[in-house]
MDTraj code that builds the backbone (N, CA, C; nanometers):
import mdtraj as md
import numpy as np

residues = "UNK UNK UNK UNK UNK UNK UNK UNK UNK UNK UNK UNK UNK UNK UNK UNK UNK UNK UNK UNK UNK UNK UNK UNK UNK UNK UNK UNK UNK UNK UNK UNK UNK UNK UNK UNK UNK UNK UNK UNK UNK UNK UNK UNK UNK UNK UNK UNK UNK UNK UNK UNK UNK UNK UNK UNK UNK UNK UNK UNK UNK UNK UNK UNK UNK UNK UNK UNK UNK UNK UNK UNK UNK UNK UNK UNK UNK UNK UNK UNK UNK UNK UNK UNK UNK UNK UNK UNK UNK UNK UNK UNK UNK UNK UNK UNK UNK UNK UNK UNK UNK UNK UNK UNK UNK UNK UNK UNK UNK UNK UNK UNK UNK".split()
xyz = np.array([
    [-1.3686, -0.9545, -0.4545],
    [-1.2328, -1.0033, -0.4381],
    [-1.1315, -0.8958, -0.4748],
    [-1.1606, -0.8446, -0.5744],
    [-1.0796, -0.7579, -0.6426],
    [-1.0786, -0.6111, -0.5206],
    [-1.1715, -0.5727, -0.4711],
    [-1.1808, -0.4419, -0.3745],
    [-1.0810, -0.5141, -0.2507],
    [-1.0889, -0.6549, -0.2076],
    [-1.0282, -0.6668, -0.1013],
    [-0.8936, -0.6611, -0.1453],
    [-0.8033, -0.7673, -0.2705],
    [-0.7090, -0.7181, -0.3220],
    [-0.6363, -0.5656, -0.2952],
    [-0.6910, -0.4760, -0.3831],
    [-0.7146, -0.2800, -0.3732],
    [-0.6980, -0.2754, -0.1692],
    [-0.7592, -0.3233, -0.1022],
    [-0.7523, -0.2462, 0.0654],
    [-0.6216, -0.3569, 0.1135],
    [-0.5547, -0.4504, 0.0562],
    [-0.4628, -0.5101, 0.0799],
    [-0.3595, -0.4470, 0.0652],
    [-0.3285, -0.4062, -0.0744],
    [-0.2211, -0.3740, -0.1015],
    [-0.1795, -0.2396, -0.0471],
    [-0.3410, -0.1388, -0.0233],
    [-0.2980, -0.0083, 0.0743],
    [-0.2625, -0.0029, 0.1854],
    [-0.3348, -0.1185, 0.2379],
    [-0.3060, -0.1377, 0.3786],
    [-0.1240, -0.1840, 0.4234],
    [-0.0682, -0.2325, 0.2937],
    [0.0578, -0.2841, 0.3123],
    [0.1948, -0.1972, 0.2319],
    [0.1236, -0.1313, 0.1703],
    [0.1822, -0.0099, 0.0936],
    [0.1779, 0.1253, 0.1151],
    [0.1531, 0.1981, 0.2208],
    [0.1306, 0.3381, 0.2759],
    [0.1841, 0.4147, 0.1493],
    [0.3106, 0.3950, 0.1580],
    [0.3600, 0.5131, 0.0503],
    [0.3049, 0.5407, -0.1015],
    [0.3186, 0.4401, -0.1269],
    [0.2727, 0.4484, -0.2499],
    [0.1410, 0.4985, -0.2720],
    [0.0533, 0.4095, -0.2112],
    [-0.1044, 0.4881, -0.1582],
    [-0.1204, 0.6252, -0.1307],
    [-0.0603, 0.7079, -0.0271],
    [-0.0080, 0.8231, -0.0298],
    [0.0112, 0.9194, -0.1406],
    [0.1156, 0.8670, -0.1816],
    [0.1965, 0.9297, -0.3199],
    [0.0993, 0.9648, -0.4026],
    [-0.0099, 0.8886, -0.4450],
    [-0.0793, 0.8692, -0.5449],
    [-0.2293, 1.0246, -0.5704],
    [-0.2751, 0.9882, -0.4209],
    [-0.3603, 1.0740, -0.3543],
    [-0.3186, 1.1833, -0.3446],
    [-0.1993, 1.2295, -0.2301],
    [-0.1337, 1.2995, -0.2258],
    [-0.0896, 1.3970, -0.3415],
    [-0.0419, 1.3523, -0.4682],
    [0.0086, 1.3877, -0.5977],
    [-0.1532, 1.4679, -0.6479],
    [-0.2366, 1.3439, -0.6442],
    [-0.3466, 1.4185, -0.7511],
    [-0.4315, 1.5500, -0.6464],
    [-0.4400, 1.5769, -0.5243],
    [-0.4390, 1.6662, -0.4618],
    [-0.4087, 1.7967, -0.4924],
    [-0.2336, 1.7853, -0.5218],
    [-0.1700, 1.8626, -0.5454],
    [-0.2140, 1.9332, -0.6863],
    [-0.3019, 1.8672, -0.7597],
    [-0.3400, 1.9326, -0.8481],
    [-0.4481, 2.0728, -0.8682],
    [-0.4890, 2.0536, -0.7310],
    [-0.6183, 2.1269, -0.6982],
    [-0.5622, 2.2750, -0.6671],
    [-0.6352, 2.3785, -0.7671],
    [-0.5928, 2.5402, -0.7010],
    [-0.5609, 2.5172, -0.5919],
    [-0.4549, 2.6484, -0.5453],
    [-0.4647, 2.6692, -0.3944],
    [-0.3923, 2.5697, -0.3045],
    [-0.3605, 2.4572, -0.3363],
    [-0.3071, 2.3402, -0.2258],
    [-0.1901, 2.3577, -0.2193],
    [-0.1048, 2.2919, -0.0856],
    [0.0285, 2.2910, -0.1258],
    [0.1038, 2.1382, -0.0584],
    [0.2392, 2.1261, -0.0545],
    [0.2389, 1.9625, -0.0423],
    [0.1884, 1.9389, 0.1011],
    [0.2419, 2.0451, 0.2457],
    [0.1888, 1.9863, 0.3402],
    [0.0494, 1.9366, 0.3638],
    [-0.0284, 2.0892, 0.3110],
    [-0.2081, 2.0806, 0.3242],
    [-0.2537, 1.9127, 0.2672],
    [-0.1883, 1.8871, 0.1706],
    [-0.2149, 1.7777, 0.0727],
    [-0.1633, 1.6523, 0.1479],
    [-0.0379, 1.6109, 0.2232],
    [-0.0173, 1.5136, 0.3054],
    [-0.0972, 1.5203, 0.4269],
    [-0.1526, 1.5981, 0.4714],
    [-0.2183, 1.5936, 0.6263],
    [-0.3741, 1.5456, 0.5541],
    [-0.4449, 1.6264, 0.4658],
    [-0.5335, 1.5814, 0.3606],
    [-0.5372, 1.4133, 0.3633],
    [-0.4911, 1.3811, 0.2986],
    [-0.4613, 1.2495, 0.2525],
    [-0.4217, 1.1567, 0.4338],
    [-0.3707, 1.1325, 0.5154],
    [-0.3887, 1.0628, 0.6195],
    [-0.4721, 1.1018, 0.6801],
    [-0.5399, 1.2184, 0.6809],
    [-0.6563, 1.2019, 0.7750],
    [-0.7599, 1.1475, 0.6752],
    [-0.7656, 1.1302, 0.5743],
    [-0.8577, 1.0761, 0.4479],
    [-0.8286, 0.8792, 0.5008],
    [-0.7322, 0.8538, 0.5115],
    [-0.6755, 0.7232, 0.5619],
    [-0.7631, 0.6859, 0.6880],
    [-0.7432, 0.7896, 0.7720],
    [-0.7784, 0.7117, 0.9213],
    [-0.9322, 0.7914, 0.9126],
    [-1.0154, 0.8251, 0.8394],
    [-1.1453, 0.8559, 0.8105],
    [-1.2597, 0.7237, 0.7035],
    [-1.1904, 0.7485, 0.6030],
    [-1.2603, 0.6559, 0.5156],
    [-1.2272, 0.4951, 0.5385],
    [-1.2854, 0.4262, 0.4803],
    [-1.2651, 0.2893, 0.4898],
    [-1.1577, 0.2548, 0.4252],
    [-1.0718, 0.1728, 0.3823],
    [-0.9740, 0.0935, 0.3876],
    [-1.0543, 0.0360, 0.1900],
    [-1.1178, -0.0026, 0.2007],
    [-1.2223, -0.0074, 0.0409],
    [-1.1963, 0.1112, -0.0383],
    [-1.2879, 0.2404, 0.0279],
    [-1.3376, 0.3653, -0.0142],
    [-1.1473, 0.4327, -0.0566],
    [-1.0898, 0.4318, 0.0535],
    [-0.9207, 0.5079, 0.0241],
    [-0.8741, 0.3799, -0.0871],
    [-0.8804, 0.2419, -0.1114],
    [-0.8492, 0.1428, -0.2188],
    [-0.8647, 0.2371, -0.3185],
    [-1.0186, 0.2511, -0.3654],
    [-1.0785, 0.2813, -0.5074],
    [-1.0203, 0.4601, -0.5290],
    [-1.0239, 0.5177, -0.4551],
    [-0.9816, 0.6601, -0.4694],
    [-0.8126, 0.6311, -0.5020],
    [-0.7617, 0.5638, -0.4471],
    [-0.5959, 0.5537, -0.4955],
    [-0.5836, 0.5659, -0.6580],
    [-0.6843, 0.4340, -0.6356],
    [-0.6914, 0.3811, -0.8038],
    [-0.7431, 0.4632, -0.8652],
    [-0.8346, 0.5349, -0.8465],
    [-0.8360, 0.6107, -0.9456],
    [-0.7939, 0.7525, -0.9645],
    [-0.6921, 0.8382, -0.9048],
    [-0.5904, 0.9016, -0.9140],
    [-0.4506, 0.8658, -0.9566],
    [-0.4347, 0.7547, -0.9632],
    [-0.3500, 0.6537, -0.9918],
    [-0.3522, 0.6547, -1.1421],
    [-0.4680, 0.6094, -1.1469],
    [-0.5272, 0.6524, -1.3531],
    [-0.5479, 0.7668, -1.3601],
    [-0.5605, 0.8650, -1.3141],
    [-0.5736, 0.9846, -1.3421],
    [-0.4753, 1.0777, -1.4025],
    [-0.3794, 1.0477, -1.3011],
    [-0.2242, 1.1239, -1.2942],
    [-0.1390, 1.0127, -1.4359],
    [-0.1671, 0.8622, -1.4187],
    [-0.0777, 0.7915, -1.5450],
    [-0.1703, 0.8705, -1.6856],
    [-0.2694, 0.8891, -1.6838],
    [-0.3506, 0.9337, -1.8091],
    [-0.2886, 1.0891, -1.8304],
    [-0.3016, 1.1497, -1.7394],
    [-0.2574, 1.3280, -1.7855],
    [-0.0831, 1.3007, -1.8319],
    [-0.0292, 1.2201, -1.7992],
    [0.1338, 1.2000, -1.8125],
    [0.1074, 1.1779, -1.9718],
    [0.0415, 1.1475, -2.0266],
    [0.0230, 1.0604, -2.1735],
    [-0.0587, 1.1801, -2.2538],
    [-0.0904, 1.2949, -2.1732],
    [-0.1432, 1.4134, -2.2585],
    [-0.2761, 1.4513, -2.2468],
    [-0.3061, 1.3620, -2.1938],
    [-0.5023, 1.3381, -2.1789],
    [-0.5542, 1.5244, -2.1290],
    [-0.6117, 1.5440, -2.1690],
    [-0.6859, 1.6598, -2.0696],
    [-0.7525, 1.6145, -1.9708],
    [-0.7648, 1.7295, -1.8461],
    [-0.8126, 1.6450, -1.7116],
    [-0.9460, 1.5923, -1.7263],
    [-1.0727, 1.6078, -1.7747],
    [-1.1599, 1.5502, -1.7847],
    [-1.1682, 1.4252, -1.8462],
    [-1.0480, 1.4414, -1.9746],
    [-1.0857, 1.3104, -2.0062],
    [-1.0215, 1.2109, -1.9145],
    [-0.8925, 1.2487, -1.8208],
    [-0.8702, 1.1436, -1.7998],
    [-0.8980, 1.0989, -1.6836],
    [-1.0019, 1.2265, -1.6140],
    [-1.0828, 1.1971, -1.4772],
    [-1.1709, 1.0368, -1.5240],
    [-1.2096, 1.0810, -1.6885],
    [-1.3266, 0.9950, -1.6899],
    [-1.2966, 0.8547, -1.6930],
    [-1.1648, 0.8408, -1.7834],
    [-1.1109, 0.7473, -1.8259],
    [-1.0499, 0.6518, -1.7044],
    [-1.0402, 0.7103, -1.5637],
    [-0.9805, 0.6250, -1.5131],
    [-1.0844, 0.5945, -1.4322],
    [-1.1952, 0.6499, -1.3930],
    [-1.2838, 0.6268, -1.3557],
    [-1.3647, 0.5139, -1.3453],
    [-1.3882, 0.4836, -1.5536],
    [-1.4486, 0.3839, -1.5638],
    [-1.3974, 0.2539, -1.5703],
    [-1.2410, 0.3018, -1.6020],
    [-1.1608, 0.1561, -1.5951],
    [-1.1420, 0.0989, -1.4608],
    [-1.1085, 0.1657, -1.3144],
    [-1.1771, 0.1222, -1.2034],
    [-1.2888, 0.0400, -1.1746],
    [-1.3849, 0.1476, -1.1804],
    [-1.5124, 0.0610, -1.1900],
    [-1.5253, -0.0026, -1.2443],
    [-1.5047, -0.0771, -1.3732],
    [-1.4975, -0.1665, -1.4856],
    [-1.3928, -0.2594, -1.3941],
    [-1.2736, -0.2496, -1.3572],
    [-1.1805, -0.3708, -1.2847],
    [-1.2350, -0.4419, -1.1696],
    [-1.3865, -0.3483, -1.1084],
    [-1.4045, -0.3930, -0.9623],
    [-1.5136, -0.3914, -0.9820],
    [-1.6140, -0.4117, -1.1033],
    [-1.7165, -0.4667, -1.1102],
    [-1.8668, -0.4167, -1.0071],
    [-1.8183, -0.2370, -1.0173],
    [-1.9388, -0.1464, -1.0115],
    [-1.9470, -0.0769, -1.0616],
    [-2.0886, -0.0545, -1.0757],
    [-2.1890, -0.0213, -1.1347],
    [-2.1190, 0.1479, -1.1808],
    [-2.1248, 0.2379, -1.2975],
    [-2.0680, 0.3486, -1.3364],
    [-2.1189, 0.4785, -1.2271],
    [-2.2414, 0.4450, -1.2606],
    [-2.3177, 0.5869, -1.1316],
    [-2.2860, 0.5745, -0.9916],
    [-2.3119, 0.4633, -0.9859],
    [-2.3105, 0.4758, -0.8240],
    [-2.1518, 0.5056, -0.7966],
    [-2.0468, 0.4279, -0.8615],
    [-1.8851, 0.4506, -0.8273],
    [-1.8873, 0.5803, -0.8435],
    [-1.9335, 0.6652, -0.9432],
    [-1.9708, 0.8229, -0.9552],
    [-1.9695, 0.8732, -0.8342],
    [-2.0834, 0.8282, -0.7498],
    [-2.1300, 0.8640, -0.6225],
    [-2.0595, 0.8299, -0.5225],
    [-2.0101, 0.7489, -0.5178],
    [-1.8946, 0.6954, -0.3964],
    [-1.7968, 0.7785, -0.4312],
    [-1.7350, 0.8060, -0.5256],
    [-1.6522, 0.8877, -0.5191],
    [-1.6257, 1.0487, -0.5175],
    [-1.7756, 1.0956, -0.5199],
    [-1.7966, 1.2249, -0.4931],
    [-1.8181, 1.2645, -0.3565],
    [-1.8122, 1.1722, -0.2567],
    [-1.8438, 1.1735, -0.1275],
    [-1.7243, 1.1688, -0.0755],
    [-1.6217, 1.0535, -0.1435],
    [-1.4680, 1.0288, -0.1015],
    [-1.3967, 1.1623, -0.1306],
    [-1.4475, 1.2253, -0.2341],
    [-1.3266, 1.3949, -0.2751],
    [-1.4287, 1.4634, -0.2005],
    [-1.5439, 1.4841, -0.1522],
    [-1.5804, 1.6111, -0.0556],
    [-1.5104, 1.5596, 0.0333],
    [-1.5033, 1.4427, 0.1042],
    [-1.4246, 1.4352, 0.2586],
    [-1.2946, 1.4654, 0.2477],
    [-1.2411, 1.4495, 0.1195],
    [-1.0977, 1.4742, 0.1167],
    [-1.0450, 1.6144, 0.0876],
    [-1.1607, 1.6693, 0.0255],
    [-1.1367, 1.8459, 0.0011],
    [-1.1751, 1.9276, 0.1619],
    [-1.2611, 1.8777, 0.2137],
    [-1.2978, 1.9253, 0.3663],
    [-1.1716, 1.8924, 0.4334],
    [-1.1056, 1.7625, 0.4332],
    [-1.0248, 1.7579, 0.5112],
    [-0.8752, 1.8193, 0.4553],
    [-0.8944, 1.8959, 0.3604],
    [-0.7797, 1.9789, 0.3024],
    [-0.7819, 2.0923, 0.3618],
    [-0.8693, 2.1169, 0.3534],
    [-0.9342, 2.2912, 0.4241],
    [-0.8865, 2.2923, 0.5931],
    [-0.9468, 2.1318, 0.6237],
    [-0.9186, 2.1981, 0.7766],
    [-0.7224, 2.1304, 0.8052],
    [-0.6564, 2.1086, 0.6872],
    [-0.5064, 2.1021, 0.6886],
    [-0.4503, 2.2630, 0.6879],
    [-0.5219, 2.3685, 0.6428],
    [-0.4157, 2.5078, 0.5988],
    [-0.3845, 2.5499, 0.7239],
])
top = md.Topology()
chain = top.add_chain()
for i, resn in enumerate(residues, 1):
    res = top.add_residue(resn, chain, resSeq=i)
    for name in ("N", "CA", "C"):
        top.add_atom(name, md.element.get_by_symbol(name[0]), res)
traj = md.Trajectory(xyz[None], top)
């Protein structure tokens, strides 16, 4: 319920969804805002509507956690598990779903320059 919630509100919220992705992108050596907006909608009209949900969210916690001082690991981790913990999967495997969601989204950065 909660994942369909998450592909609702992206599906009805572009920007913000965007913003979110978009922003934590921008964190990555080397990127810049266009590479990072073309990144991020072709990440939209690629991944599922679920898969772009849970990646919002958790850049979403990522970026509110580093605002509060966190170092990036911790607060990669931290938002990580509170995701997965809100949507009721499993720690590894959300691990894994989401290492598949940032290779498609770092590939599709590359072919933005």
């Amino acid at each position: 319920m909660t994942r369909l919630l998450l592909a609702a509100l992206i599906a009805f919220a572009p920007l913000t969804a965007r913003a979110d992705i978009t922003a934590f992108c921008r964190v990555l050596p080397g990127t810049n805002a266009n590479q990072c907006a073309c990144a991020t909608e072709k990440l939209r009209a690629q991944a599922s509507a679920s898969d772009f949900a849970l990646y919002d969210a958790v850049a979403t916690g990522y970026l509110r956690n580093r605002s509060t001082g966190q170092a990036w690991l911790t607060a990669w981790r931290a938002s990580v598990k509170s995701v997965a913990a809100q949507n009721g999967i499993e720690l590894t495997a959300f691990k894994r779903q989401l290492d598949r969601i940032g290779d498609l989204h770092r590939a599709l950065g590359d072919s933005c320059k």
